[in-house]
PyMOL CGO cylinders between C-alpha atoms (Angstrom):
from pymol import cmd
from pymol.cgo import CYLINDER

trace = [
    CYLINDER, 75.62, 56.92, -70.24, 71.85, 57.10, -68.89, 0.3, 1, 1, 1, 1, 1, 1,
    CYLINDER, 71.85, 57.10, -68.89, 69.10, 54.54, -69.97, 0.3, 1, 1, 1, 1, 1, 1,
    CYLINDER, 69.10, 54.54, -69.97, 65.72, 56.13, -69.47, 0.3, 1, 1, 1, 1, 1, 1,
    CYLINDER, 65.72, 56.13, -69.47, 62.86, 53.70, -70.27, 0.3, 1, 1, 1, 1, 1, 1,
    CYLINDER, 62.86, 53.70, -70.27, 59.93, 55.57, -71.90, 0.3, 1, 1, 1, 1, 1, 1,
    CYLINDER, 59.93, 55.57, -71.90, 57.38, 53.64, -69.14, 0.3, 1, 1, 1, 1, 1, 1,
    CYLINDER, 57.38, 53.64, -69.14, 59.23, 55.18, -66.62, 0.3, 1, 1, 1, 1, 1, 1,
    CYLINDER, 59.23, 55.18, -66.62, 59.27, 58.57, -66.99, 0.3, 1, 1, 1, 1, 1, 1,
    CYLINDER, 59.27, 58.57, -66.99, 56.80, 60.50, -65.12, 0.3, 1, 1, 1, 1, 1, 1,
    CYLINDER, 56.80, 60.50, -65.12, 53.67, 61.95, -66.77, 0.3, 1, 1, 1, 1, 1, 1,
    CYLINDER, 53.67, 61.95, -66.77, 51.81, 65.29, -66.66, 0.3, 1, 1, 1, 1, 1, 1,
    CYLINDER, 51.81, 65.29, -66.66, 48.23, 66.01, -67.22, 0.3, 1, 1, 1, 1, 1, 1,
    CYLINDER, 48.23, 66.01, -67.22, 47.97, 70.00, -68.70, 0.3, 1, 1, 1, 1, 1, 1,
    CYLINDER, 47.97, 70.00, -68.70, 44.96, 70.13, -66.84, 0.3, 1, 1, 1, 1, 1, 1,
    CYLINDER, 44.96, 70.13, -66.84, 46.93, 69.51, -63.47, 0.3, 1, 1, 1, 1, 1, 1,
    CYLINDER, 46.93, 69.51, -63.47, 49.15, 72.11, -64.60, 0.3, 1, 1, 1, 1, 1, 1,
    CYLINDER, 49.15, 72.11, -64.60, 46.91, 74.81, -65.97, 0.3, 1, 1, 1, 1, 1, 1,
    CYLINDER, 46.91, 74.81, -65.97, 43.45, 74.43, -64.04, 0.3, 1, 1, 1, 1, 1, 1,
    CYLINDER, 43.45, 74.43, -64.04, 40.58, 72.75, -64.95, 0.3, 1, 1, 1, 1, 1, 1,
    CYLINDER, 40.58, 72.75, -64.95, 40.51, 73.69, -68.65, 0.3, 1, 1, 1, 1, 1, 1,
    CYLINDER, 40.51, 73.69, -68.65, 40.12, 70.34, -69.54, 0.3, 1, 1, 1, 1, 1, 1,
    CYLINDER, 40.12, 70.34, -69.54, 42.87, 70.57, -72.26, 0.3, 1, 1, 1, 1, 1, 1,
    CYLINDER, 42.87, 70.57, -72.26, 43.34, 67.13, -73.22, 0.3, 1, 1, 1, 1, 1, 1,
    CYLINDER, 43.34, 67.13, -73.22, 47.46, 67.19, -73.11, 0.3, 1, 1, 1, 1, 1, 1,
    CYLINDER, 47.46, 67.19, -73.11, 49.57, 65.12, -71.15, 0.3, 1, 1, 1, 1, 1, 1,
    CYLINDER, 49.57, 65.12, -71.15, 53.01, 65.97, -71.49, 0.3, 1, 1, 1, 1, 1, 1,
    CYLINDER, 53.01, 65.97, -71.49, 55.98, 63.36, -70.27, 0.3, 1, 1, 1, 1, 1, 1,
    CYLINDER, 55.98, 63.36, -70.27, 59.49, 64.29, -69.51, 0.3, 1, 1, 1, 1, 1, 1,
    CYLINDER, 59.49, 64.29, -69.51, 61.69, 62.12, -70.62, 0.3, 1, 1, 1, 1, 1, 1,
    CYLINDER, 61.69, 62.12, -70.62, 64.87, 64.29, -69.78, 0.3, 1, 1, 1, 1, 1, 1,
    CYLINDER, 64.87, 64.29, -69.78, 64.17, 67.07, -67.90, 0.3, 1, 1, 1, 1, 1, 1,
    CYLINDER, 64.17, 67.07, -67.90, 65.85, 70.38, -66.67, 0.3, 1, 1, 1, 1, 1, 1,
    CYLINDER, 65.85, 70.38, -66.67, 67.85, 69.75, -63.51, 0.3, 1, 1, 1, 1, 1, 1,
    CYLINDER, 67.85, 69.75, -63.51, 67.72, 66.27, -64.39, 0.3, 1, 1, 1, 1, 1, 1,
    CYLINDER, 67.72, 66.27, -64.39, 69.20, 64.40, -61.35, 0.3, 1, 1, 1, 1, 1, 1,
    CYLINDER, 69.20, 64.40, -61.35, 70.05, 61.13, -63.20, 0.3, 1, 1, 1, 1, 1, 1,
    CYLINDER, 70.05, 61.13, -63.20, 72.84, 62.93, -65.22, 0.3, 1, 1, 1, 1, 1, 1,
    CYLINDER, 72.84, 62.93, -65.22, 75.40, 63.45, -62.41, 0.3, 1, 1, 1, 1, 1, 1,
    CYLINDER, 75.40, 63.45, -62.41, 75.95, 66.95, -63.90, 0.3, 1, 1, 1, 1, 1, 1,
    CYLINDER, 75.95, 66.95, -63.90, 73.25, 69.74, -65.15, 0.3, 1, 1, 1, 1, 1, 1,
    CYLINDER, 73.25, 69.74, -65.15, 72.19, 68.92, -68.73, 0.3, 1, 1, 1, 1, 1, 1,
    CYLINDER, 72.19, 68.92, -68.73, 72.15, 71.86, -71.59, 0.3, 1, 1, 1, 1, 1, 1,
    CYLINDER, 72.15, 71.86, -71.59, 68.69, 70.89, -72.95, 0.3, 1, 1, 1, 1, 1, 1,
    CYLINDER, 68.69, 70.89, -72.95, 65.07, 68.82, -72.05, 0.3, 1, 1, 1, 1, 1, 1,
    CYLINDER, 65.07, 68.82, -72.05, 63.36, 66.32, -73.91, 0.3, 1, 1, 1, 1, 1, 1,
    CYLINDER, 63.36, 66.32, -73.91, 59.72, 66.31, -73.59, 0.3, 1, 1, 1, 1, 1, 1,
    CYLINDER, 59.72, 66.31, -73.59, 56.89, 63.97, -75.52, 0.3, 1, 1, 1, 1, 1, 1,
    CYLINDER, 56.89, 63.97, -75.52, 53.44, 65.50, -75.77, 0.3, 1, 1, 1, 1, 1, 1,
    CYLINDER, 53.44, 65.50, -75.77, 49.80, 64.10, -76.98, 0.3, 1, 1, 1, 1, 1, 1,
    CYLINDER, 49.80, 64.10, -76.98, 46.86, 66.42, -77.82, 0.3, 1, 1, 1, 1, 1, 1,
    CYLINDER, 46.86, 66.42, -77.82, 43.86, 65.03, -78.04, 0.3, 1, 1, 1, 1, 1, 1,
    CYLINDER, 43.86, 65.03, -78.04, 41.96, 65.53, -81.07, 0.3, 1, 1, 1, 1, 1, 1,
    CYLINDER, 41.96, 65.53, -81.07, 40.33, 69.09, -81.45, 0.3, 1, 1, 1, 1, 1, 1,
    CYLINDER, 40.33, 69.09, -81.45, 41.89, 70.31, -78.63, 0.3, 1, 1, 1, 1, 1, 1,
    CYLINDER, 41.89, 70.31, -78.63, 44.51, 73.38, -78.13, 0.3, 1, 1, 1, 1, 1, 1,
    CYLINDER, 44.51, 73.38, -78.13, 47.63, 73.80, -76.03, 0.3, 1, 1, 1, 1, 1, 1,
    CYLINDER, 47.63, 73.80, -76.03, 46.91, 77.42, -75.32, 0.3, 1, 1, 1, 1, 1, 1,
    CYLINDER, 46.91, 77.42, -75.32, 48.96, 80.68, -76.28, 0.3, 1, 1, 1, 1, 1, 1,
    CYLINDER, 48.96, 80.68, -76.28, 51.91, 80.90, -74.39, 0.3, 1, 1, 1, 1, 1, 1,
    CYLINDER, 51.91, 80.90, -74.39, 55.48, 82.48, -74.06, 0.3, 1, 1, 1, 1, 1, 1,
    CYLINDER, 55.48, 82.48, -74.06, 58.43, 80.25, -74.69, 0.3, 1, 1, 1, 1, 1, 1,
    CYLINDER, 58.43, 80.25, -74.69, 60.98, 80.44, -71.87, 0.3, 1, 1, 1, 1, 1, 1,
    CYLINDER, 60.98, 80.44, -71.87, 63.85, 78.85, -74.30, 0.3, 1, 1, 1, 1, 1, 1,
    CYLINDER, 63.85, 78.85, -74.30, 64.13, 77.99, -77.87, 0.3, 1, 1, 1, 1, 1, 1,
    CYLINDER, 64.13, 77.99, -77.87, 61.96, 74.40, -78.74, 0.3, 1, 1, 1, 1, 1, 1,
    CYLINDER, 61.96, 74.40, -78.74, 62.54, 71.97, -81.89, 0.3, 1, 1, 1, 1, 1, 1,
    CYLINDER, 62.54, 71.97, -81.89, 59.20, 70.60, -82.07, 0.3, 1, 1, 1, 1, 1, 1,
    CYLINDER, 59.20, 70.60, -82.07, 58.96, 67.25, -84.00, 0.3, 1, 1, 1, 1, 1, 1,
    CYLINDER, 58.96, 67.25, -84.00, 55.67, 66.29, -85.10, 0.3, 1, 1, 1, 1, 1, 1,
    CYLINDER, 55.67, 66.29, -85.10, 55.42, 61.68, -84.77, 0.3, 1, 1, 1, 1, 1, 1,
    CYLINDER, 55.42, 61.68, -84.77, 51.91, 61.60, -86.10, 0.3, 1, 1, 1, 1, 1, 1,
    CYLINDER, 51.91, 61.60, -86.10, 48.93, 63.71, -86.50, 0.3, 1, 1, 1, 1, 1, 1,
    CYLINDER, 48.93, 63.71, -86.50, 47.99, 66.67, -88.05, 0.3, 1, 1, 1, 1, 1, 1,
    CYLINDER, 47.99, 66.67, -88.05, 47.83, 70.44, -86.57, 0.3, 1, 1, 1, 1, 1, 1,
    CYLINDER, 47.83, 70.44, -86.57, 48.18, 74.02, -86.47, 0.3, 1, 1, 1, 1, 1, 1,
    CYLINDER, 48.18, 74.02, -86.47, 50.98, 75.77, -84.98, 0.3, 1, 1, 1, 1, 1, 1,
    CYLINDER, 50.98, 75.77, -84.98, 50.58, 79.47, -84.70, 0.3, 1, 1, 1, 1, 1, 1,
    CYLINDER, 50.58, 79.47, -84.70, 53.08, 82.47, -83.28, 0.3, 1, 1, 1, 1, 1, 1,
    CYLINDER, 53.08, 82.47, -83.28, 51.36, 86.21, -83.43, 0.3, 1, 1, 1, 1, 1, 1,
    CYLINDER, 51.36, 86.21, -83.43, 52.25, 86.62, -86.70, 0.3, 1, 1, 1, 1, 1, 1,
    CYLINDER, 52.25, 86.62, -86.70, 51.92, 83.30, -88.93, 0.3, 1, 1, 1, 1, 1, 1,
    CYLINDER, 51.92, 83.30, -88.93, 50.50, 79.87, -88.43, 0.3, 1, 1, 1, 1, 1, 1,
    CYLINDER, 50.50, 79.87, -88.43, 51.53, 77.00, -90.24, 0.3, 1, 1, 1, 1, 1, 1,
    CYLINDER, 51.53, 77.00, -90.24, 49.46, 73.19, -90.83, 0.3, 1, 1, 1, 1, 1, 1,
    CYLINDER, 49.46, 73.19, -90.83, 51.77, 70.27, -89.50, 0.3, 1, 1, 1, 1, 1, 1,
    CYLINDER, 51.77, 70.27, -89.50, 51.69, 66.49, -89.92, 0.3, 1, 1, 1, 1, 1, 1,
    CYLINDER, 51.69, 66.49, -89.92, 53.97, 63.66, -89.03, 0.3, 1, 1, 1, 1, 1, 1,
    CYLINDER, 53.97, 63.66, -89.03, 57.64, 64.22, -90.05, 0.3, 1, 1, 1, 1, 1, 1,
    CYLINDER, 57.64, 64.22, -90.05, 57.69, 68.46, -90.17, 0.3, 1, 1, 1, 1, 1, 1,
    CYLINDER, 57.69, 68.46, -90.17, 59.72, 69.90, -87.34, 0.3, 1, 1, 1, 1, 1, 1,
    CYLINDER, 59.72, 69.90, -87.34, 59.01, 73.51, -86.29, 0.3, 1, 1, 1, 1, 1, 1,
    CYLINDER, 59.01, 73.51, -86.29, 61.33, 75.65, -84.18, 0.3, 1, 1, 1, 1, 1, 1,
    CYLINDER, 61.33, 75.65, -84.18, 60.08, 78.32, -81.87, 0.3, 1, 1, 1, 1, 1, 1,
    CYLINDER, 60.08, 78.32, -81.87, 62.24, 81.13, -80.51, 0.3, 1, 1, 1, 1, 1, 1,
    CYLINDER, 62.24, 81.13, -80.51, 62.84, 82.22, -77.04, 0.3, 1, 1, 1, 1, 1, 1,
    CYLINDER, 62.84, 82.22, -77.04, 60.19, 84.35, -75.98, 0.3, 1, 1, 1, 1, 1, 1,
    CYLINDER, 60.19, 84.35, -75.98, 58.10, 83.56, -78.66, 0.3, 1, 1, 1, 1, 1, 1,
    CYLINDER, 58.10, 83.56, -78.66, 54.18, 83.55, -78.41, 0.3, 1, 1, 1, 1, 1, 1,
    CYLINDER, 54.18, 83.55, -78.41, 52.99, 80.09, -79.68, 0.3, 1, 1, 1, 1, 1, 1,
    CYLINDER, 52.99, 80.09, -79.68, 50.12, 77.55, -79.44, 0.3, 1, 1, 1, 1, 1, 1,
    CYLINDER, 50.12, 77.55, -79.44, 49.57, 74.23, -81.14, 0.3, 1, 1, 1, 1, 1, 1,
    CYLINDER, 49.57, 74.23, -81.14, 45.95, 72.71, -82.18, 0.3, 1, 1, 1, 1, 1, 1,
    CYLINDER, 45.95, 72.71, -82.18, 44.91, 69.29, -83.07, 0.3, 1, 1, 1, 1, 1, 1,
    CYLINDER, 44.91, 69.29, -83.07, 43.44, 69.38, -86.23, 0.3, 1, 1, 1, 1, 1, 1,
    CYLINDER, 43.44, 69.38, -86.23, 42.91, 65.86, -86.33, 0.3, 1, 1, 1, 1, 1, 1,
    CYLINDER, 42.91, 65.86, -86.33, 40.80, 62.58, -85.81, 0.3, 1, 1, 1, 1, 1, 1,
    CYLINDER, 40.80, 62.58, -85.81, 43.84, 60.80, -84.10, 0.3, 1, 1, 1, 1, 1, 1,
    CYLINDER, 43.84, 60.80, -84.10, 45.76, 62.11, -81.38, 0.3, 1, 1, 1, 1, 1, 1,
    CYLINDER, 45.76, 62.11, -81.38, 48.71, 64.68, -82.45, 0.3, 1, 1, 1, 1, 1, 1,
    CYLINDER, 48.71, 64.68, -82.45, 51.93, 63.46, -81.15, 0.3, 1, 1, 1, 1, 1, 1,
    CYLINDER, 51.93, 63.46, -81.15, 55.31, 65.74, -80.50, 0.3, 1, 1, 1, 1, 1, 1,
    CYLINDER, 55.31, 65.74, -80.50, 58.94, 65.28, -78.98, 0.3, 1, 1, 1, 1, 1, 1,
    CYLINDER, 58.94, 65.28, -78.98, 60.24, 68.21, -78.11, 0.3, 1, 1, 1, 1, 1, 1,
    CYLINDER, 60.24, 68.21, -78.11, 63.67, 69.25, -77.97, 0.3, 1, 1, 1, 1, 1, 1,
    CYLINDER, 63.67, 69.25, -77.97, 64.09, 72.23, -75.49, 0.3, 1, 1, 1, 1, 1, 1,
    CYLINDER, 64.09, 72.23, -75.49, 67.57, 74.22, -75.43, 0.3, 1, 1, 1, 1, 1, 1,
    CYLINDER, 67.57, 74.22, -75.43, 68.16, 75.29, -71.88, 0.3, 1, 1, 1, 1, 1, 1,
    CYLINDER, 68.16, 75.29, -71.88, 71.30, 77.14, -72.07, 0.3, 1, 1, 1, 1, 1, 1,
    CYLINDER, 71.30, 77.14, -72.07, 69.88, 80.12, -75.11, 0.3, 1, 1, 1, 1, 1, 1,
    CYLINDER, 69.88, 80.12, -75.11, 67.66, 82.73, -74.00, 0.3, 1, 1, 1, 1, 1, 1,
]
cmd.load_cgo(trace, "trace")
């Protein structure tokens, strides 16, 4: 059994990752792949995101398949075919692969905990 205090876990500007786009999105890995804590390699990630209000994680290719659940806030969640409006309580699952991006529709930040399957391709 692994305790992982939420304080503790390190986190990730977008902006760091992606350039200077100024995104607004700061992402924090709470369990992450290759996680060293486990003693063994763990099957999935979990990962807890804030968007900033009117801002957009940009279109991109999933590398595994991602339960998305939406804490609070209010968005738009769009693949190249269909987009969707989410709020606080909806879970969405992309595919591996998949083209996505997610938009604060908001006033508030929008809030996610993402659940990312490691082992499917």
């Amino acid at each position: 059994m692994i305790l992982r205090k939420f304080e503790d876990s390190n986190e990730q500007n977008g902006d760091a990752l992606l350039g200077s786009l100024k995104l607004g999105i700061r992402n924090k890995w709470l369990i992450g792949k290759g996680d060293q804590n486990s003693g063994r390699g763990l099957s999935f990630a979990l990962k807890y995101s804030v968007i900033e209000p009117g801002k957009l994680y940009p279109m991109h290719a999933s590398e595994h398949p991602e339960a998305i659940f939406v804490m609070d806030g209010t968005g738009l969640i769009q693949n190249e075919k269909e987009e969707f409006e989410i709020k606080g309580g909806d879970v969405v699952l992309t595919r591996s692969g998949e083209m996505c991006s997610l938009r604060n529709l908001g006033k508030t930040e929008l809030k996610t905990l993402s659940c990312i399957d490691l082992v499917s391709h």
